[in-house]
N, C-alpha and C positions, 0 to 999 in steps of 0.2 A: 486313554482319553479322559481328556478332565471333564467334571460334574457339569459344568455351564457348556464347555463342545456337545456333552452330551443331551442337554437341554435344548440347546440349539437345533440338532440333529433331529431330535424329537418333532419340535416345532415344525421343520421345516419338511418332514417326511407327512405329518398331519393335513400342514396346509399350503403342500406344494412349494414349501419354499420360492428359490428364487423364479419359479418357472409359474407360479400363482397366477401373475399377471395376463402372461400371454398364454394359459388353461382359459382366463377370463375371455381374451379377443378370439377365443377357441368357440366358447360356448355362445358370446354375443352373436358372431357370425352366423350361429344355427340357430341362433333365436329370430334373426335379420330376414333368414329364406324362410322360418314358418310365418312368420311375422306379415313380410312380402305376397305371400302365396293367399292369405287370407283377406287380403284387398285386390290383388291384380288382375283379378277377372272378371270385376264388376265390367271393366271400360270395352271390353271384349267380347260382351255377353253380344254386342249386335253384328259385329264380326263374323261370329260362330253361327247364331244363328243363322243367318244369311246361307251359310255352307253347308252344316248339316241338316238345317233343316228340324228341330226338335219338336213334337207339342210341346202345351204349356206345363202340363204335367213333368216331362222328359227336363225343359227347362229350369223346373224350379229343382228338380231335382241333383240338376248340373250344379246348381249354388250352392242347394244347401247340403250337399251331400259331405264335403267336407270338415264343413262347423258340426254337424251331425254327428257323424265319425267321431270326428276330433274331441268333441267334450264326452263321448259315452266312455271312451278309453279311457281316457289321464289317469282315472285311479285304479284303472288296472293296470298297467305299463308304467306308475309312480312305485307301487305298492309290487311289481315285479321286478324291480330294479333294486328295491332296496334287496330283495331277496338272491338274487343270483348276480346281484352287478351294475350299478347306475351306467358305467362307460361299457357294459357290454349290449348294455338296451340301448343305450345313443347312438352307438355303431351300427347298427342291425335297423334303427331307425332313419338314420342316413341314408344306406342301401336302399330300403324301401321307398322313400322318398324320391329317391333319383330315378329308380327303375320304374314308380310311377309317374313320375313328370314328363319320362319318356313317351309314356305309354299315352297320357295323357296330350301332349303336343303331336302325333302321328294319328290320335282318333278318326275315325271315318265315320261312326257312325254314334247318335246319341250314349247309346245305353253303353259303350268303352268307354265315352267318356266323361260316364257317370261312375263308370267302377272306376277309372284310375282316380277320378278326386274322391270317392270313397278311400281307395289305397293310399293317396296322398294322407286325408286323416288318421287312418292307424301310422304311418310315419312322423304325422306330427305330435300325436301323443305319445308317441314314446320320446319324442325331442325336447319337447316342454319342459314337464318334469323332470326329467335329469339333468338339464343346463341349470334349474334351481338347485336342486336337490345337490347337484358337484359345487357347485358356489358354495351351497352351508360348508360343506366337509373341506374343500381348498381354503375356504377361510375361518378356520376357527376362532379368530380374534374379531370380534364385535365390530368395531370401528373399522376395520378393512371390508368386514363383511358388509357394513350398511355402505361404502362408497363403492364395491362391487354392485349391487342391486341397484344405486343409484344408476351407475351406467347400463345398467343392462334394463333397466325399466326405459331410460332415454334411448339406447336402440330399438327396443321394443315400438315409442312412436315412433319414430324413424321411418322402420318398416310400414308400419300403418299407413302413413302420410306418405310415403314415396309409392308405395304400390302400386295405385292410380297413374300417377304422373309418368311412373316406367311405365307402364302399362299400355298407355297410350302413345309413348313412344313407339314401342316395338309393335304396335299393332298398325300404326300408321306408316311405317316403314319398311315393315314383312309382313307377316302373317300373324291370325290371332294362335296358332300353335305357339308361336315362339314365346306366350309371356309362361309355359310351363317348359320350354326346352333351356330359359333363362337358368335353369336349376341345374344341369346336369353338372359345366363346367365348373361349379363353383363346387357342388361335392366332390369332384374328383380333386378338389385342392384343398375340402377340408375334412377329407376322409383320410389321410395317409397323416396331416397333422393331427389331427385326434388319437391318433392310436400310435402318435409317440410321445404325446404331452399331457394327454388328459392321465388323472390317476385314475386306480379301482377300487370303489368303497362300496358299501354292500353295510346293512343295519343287520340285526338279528337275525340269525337264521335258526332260532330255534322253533322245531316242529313246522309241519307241510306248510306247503304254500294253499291257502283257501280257495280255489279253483273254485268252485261253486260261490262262496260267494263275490270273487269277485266279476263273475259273469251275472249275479243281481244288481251289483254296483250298476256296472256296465248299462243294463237294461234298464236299469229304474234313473238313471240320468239319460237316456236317451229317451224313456217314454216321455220324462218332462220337459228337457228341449224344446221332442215335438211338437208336445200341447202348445210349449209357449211362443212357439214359434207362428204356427197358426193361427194363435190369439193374435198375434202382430199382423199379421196378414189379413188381417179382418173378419175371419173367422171368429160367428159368436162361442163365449166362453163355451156353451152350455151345451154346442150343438155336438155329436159323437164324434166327428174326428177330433175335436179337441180336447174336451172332457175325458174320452176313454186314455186317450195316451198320458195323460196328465194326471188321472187316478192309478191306472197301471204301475205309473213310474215314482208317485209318492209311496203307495202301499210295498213298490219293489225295495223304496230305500228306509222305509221303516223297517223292514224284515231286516234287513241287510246290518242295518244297525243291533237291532234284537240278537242277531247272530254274531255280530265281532263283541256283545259285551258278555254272551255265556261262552268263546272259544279260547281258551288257554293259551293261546297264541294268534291274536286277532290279525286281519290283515292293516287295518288302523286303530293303533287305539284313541278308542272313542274317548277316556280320559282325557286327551287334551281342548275336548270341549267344556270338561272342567273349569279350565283356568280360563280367568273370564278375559286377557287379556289374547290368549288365541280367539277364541270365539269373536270377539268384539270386531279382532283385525278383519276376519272373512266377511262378518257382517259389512264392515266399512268399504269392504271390498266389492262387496254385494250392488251396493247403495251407491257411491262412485260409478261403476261403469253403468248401472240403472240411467242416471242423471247423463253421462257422456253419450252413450250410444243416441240413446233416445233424441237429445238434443241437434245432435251432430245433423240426424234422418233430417229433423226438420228443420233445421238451419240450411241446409243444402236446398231444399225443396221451395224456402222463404228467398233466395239469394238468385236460384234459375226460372221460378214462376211468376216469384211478386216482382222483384228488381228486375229481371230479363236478363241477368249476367250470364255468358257464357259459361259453359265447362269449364276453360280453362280460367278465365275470370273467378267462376267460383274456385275455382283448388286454390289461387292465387290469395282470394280473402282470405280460408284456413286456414294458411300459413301460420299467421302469426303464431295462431292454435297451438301447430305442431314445435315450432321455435320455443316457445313460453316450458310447452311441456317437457321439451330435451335440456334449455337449463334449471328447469325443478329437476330433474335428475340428477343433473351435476354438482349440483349442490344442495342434494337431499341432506346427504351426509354429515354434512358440514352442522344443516340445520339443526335436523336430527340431536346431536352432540350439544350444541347449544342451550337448544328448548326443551328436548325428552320427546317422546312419542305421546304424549295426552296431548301436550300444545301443539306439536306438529297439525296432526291430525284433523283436531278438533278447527283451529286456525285455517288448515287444507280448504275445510267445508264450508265455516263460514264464509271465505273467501269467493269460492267458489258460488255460492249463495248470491252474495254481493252482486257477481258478473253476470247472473242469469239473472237477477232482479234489474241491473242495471237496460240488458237487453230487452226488456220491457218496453222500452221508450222508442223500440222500432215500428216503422209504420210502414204507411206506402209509400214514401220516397227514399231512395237511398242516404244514409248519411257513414262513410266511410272510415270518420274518425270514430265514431260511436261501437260499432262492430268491432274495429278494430281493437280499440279498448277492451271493449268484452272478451273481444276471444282470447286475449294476452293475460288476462286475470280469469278467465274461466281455465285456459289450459294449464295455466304455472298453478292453479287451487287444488285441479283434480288430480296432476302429476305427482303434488306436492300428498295429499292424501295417499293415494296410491301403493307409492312407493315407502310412504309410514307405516301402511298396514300391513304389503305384504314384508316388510325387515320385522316388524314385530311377531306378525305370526310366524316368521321362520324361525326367531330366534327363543320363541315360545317350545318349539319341539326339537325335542333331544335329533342327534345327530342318526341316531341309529334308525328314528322314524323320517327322514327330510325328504327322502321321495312321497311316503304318502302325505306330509305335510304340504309337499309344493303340489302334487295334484289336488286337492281341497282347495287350494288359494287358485288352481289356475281352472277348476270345476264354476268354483265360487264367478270367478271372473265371465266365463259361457255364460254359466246361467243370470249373473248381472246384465248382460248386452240385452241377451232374449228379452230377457222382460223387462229390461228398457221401450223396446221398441213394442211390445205388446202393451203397457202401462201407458206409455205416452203417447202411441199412436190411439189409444182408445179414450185418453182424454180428448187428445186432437179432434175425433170422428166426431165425438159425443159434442163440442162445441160448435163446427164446422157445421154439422148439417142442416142443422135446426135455422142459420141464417139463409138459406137458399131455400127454404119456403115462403110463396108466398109470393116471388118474384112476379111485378105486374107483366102481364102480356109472355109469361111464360109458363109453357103448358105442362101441367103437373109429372107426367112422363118424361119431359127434360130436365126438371127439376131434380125428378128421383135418379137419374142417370150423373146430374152432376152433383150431386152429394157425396159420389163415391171417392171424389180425389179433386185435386184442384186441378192438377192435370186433362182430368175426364171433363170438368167443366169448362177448360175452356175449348176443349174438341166441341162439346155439343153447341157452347155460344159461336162459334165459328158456323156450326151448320144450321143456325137459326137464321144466324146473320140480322142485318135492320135494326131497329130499337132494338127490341127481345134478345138478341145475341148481347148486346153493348150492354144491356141492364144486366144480364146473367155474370156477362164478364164481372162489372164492376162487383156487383154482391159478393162473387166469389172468393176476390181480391178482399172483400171486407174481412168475408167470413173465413178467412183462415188468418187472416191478422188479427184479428177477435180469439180465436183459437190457441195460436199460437200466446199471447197474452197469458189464457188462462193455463197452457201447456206447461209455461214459465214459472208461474207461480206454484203450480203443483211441484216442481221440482225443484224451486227453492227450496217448500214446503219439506220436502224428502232430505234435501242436503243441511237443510237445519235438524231435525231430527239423527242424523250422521254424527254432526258434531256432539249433542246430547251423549251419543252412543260413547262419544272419543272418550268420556270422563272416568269409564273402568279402564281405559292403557294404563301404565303407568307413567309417573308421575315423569321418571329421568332415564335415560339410557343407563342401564345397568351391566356391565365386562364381566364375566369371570372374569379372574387374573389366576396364575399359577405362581404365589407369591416367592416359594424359594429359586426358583427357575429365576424369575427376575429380576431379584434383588443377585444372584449368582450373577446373570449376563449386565447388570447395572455395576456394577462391583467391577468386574473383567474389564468393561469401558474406562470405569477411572481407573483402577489401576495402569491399563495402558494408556490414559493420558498422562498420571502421574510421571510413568517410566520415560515416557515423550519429552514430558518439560525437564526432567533429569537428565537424559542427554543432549537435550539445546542449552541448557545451563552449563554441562559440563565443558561441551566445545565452545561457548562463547567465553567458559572463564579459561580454558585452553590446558586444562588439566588435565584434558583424555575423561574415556567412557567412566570409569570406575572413582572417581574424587568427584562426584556433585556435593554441593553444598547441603547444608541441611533442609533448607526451604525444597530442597526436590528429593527429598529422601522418598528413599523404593519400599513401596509395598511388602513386605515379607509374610509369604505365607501363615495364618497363626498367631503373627505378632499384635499388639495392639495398632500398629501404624494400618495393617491390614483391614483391624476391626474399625477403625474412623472411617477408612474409603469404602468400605461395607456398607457402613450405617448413611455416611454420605449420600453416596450413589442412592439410596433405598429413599433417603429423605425426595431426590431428585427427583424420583421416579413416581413420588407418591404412595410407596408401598410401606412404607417406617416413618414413626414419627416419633415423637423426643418418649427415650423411657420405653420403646420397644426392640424388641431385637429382629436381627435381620430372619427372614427364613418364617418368622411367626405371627401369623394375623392378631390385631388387637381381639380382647375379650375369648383369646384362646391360650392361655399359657401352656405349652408345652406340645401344642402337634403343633409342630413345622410341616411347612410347604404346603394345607390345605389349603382347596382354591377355595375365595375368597371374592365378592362381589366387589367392582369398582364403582361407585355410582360416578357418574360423571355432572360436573353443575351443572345449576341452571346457568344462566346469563349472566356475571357480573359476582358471581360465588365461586368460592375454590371446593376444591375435591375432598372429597370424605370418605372412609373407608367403612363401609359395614362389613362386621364380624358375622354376619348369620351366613347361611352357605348359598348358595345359589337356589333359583325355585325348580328343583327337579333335575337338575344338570349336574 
């Protein structure tokens, strides 16, 4: 077997070769049912209860029990995959998944069907992470790799945005079981393709897996969750249920850190928050979904209460949302390669910035193009950021760490929503209320009752009724369009700040290359063009195979005609430039084949080769 077949081989055993692709509509499709699963029961929640019948308690814990679940996991099921097996954890998370959806769609009674979307969440964190974490390892090459995430961040809304709309499909047509029985048939069709297409990649396995601490992990992301969760809920900071879980679960991840940097074989290492270009990515990752979730709560809330749009009228205005943010995906990639990950990024925000200061200009009458506007540049900003952070943070951590790297980015991601809606529902309250004092001819008692929510206000102005009901209404309508105003601002505030953060990425997308592999397989091309036009020349001057002229002379191994298409091909490729030899990076005389960073231009600049090695890779 020749040097370049063998190259080839390599590659192609690395990164899935020709079967990369459809590994990718492998993993998008499990990203689609966690994705799915974590919107589709909003529309059902009055379905169910109807049936079962839950307290309020019973209730909330039917919701959250899942996001609960799901974010305390990831970094124990990312950080145990790398250790025994990413595609044996995605396998095993499947099953589970299914077996709880089951379990979950045939409930009869609350607390079942609280464990099975508990059980749903340990299935979705072991899915998460390892659809990321097989992306890094099927695609070692940069540039496939950021147009893989691209798509898999645009399925990712997808699922988000359709969740709902299935949702209420199937609940208005059957039953509210069926938006979890939606699950079963589709694992039974991407469980038998996963375990003949997915590969098995596994990071170090040197010394025990941290069992201990990765059940601090575990604990100390769920204590802060919950705090933060609560916080959004209305519950003050300070009061014990939110405060104790909230301390619990800081001091749990402090320890936790303390412990992976004295253990010889940590379950993350905490050095990749070194580099300030991992760090910066989860931060921005942090601050994005802050600014999305947040917004979202209360754009839905401005569009059904202030505007009077239906349900379906509202998912309808979203849209755009959702569209905007599926072609930022599509063409992250593209961008990416162009601009570098500091402009991406930093542009994502500002962007993004723009659209939520633009929506400022909403008030109490509908205006359609306005809205529309905003959401098509607030969701192509926030897509567009996104999807820069999390390619950079991946491509920041070595391969042998990518499960626990993608659980940190999809941790990072939980605890961004949470304290979105906890940050911004508390500016919300904090401006809202203070308008609905005061109101003439209403009695301080209905007052205090409609501060709670705009919703709650306008139940109590209905059972005021007369003036006093019509004053309360109108106020309320004020004071949450006053609110939301200041809500806007605070979170331009935050996505400009974002941007700031963008300026430690780096500057350009940087490739390893494996210079003599490519200059080898660059070479092999021309020469078989070469040997191509040698025999159309041959048969067109009708000599037979063996008499081409000279202009189509054959490659010969060794010879110098060899060493031109060599060097050729390598000029081609960008890997040789005039006065180097094939096989050997500039500013290295004499090692052949070390990898070697590609930087890729900017906009309107050609390509340059740095001789220094990669940062860590």
């Amino acid at each position: 077997m020749s040097r370049t077949t063998t190259a080839r081989a390599g590659r192609r055993a690395a990164g899935g070769g020709a079967n990369r692709w459809a590994v990718l509509v492998v993993l998008c499709v499990s990203l689609l049912l966690v994705a799915l699963d974590a919107t589709i029961l909003h529309v059902a929640v009055p379905s169910l209860t109807e049936n079962l019948n839950p307290g309020s308690t019973e209730l909330l814990w039917i919701v959250d029990a899942y996001p609960l679940v799901c974010a305390s996991l990831l970094i124990l099921f990312g950080t145990l995959g790398d250790r025994i097996g990413r595609r044996r954890v995605l396998l095993l998370g499947y099953g589970i998944f299914g077996v709880a959806s089951a379990v979950a769609a045939l409930a009869t009674e609350p607390w079942v069907l609280i464990a099975a979307r508990a059980l749903l969440g340990v299935g979705g964190a072991m899915i998460m992470p390892a659809t990321l974490s097989i992306i890094r390892t099927v695609f070692p090459d940069r540039r496939e790799r950021a147009t893989a995430i691209g798509i898999w961040t645009a399925v990712a809304a997808i699922g988000a945005a359709a969740g709902p709309v299935l949702g209420g499909f199937l609940v208005e047509h059957y039953w509210w079981g069926s938006v979890f029985l939606i699950n079963i048939p589709l694992m039974m069709l991407i469980l038998p393709l996963a375990r003949r297409l997915l590969p098995e990649s596994r990071g170090s396995a040197e010394g025990p897996w941290d069992v201990l601490g990765a059940l601090m992990a575990a604990a100390g992301v769920l204590g802060c969750v919950l705090g933060v969760k609560r916080a959004g809920s209305g519950e003050p900071l300070l009061a014990p249920a939110t405060a104790a879980p909230l301390l619990a679960g800081a001091l749990l991840l402090v320890l936790f850190v303390r412990r992976q940097r004295r253990r010889p074989h940590p379950l993350i290492d905490t050095r990749l928050f070194s580099r300030p270009a991992f760090t910066t990515s989860v931060g921005c990752i942090v601050l994005a979904m802050l600014a999305l979730v947040g917004l979202e709560l209360i754009a839905v809330q401005y569009l059904q209460l202030v505007l009077g749009l239906s349900p379906l009228e509202t998912g309808l205005r979203l849209l755009p949302l959702t569209f905007a943010a599926m072609a930022a995906g599509a063409t992250g990639s593209y961008t990416l390669r162009r601009i570098g990950p500091r402009r991406m990024v930093g542009w994502g925000f500002l962007l993004t910035a723009g659209a939520v200061l633009l929506l400022t200009l909403m008030g109490q009458n509908d205006r359609p193009l306005l809205l529309t506007a905003g959401f098509v540049l607030l969701g192509f900003g926030l897509q567009t950021t996104l999807f820069s952070a999390y390619e950079s943070m991946l491509s920041e951590a070595p391969p042998r760490s990518a499960g626990g790297a993608a659980a940190i980015g999809e941790t990072s991601y939980q605890l961004g929503a949470g304290m979105g809606i906890a940050l911004l529902g508390s500016v919300m309250n904090a401006a809202y209320a203070p308008g609905l004092a005061g109101v003439p001819g209403v009695p301080a008692a209905a007052s205090d009752a409609a501060a709670n929510s705009l919703g709650e206000a306008y139940q109590v102005a209905d059972r005021l009724g007369g003036t006093a009901g019509a004053a309360l209404h109108t106020a309320a309508r004020h004071a949450f369009v006053d609110g939301l105003h200041l809500t806007l601002f605070v979170s331009a505030g935050l996505l400009l700040a974002g941007a700031a953060m963008a300026v430690r990425l780096p500057r350009v997308m940087e490739c390893p290359v494996d210079v003599e592999a490519a200059v080898e397989e660059a070479a092999a091309e021309a020469a078989a063009e070469a040997e191509a036009a040698r025999a159309g020349a041959a048969r067109a001057a009708g000599t037979g195979a063996g008499e081409a002229g000279p202009s189509a002379a054959k490659a010969v191994p060794g010879s110098a005609t060899d060493g031109a298409a060599s060097r050729a091909a390598g000029e081609r490729a960008g890997l040789v430039g005039p006065g180097m030899v094939p096989g050997q990076p500039a500013g290295s005389p004499g090692e052949t084949g070390a990898p070697v960073s590609r930087r890729l231009p900017d906009a309107g600049q050609t390509g340059t080769m740095s001789g220094a090695a990669t940062r860590g890779r």
